[in-house]
N, C-alpha and C positions, 0 to 999 in steps of 0.2 A: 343520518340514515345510512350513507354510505359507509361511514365508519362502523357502524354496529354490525351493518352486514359482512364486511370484512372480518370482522373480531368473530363471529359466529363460524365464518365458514375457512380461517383461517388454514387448519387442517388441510383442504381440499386445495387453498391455494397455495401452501404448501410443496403440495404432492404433483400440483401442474407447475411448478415452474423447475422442481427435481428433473418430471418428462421433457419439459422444453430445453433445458438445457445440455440434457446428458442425451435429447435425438441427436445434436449436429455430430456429436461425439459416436455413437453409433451410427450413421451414413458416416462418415469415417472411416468405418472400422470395414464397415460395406465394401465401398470403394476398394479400398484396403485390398482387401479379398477378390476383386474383382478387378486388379490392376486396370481401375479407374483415374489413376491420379495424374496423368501428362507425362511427360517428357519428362522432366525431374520430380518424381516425384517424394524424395527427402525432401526440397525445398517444401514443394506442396505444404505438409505434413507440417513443418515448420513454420512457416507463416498461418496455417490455418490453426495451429492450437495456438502461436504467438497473440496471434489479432483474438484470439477468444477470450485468452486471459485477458486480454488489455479490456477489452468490449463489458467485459464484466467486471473487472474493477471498475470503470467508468459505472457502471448499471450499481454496484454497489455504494457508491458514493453520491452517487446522484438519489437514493433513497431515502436520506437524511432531511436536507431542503425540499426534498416533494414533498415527506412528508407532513414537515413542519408550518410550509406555505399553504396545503388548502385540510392541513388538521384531522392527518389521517396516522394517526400513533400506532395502529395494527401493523402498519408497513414495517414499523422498526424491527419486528420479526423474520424479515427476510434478509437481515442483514447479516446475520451468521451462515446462515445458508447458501447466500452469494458467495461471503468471501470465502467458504469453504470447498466452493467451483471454482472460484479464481485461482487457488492453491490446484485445486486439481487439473487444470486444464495449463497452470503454469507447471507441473511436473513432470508431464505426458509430453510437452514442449522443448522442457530441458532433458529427457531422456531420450525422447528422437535425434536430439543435438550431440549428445554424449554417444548413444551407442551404432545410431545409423552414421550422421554426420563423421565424429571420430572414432569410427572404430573402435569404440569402450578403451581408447588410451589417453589415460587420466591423467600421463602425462604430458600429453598433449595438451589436456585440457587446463592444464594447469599455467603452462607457457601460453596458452591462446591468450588467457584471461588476462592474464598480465602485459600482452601485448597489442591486444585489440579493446580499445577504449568501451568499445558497443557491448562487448561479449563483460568485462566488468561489472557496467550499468546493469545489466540483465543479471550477473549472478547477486549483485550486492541486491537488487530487487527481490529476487529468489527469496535470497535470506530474512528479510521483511517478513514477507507474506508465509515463507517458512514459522516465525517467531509468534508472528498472530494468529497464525492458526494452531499453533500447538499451546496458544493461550487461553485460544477459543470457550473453552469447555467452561460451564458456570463455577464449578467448584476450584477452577486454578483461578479464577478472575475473585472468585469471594476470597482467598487467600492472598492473592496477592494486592486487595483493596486499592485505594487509589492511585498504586502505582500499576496498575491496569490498564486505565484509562491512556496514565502518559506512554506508555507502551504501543497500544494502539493507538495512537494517533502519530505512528509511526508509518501508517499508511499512508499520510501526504506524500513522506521520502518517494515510496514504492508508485507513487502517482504520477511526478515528476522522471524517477528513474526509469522507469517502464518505457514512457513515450521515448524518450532519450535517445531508448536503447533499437528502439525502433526504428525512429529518424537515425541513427546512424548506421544500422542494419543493410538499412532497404539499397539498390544502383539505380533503382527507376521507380518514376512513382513519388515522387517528392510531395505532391500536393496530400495524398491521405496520410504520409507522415505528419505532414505539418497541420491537417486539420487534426487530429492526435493531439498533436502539441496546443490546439487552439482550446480544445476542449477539455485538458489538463486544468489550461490555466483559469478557466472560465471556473473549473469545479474548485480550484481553491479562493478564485474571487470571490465564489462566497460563502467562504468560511475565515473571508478577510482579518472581521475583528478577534474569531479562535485564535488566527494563526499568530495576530498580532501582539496579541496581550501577553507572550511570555517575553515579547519584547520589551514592550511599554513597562512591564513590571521590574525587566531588569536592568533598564533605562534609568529607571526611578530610582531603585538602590543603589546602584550608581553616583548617581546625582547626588541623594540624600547625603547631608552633611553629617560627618562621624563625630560621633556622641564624646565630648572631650573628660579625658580622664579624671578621674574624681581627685581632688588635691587632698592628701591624708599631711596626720600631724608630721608627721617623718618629712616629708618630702617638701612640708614648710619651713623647716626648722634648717633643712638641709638647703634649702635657697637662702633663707637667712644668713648661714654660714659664709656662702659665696659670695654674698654681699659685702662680708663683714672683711673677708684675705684681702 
């Protein structure tokens, strides 16, 4: 029941989680304007699009196992539409960083990156959520077949990188980094045996004994010979 009412009214829900998401973003933009934001308020701006992106990658990952746990397959619909806020709320983040934080000098930003471990983790994440969303669209995924799939599931990287970059971010306040950290790991716990199996597979070949080369006339004839000096 609850699934088919899902599936009927999809549209609608939809169009409310577009509004719920893109209000914090406009009260933002509010404040903004009404030099609401504190004492620092770059930092502000910084942490509150940082922890959005991360909030909602976590919210986009976490809709796979809901779904699958109580059999509600419409949800898988929302799953382009999250990461496609996660991109956006992580670009609004990294543009506050570039042109408030550095002064729009890139080469700055270029030495930061290379010298602060955190700011690394956050741009290599960028680049992730960059790659899958510009993969997003059905017609580059029907093209690129099932090397789609291994593409996006590029997202674990960006799940582990993200907190990372967080937790090494932050000077106070260690404990919601590290619950971050906790609930990273909990969301790739379970997707244990995905994560696992391109191990186990390559474990295996590995392992597996190579197929010994076929003995041709030639190379009997030519042991024979050896035998024979």
């Amino acid at each position: 029941m609850v699934r088919a009412i899902l599936q009927r009214h999809m549209s609608v829900i939809k169009a409310l989680v577009h509004l719920a998401i893109a209000a914090p973003l406009a009260h933002l933009a509010w404040q903004t304007w009404q030099g609401q934001l504190g004492g620092d308020p770059v930092q502000y701006l910084t942490h509150f699009t940082g922890k959005g992106a991360l909030n909602l990658l976590f919210i986009t990952l976490l809709v796979s196992p809901f779904a699958k746990r109580f059999k509600l397959a419409p949800l898988f619909q929302l799953r382009r539409l999250l990461g496609l806020w996660v991109m956006a709320y992580a670009s609004v983040h990294l543009a506050i960083f570039i042109y408030l934080d550095l002064g729009n000098d890139w080469a700055l930003l270029f030495n930061e990156t290379l010298s602060r471990p955190y700011i690394l983790f956050g741009m290599l994440a960028f680049a992730v959520l960059l790659a899958l969303s510009i993969t997003s669209h059905n017609g580059i995924r029907k093209r690129l077949g099932r090397q789609w799939q291994k593409l996006h599931n590029w997202v674990y990287l960006a799940a582990v990188l993200a907190p990372v970059h967080y937790y090494w971010s932050v000077k106070a306040g260690l404990a919601e980094a590290i619950i971050y950290l906790v609930v990273a790991g909990w969301l790739l716990f379970l997707r244990r045996q995905k994560l696992w199996a391109p191990v186990k597979k390559c474990w295996h070949a590995c392992q597996a004994p190579k197929a010994s080369k076929p003995v041709t006339r030639q190379s009997a004839l030519n042991h024979g010979n050896i035998h024979k000096t």
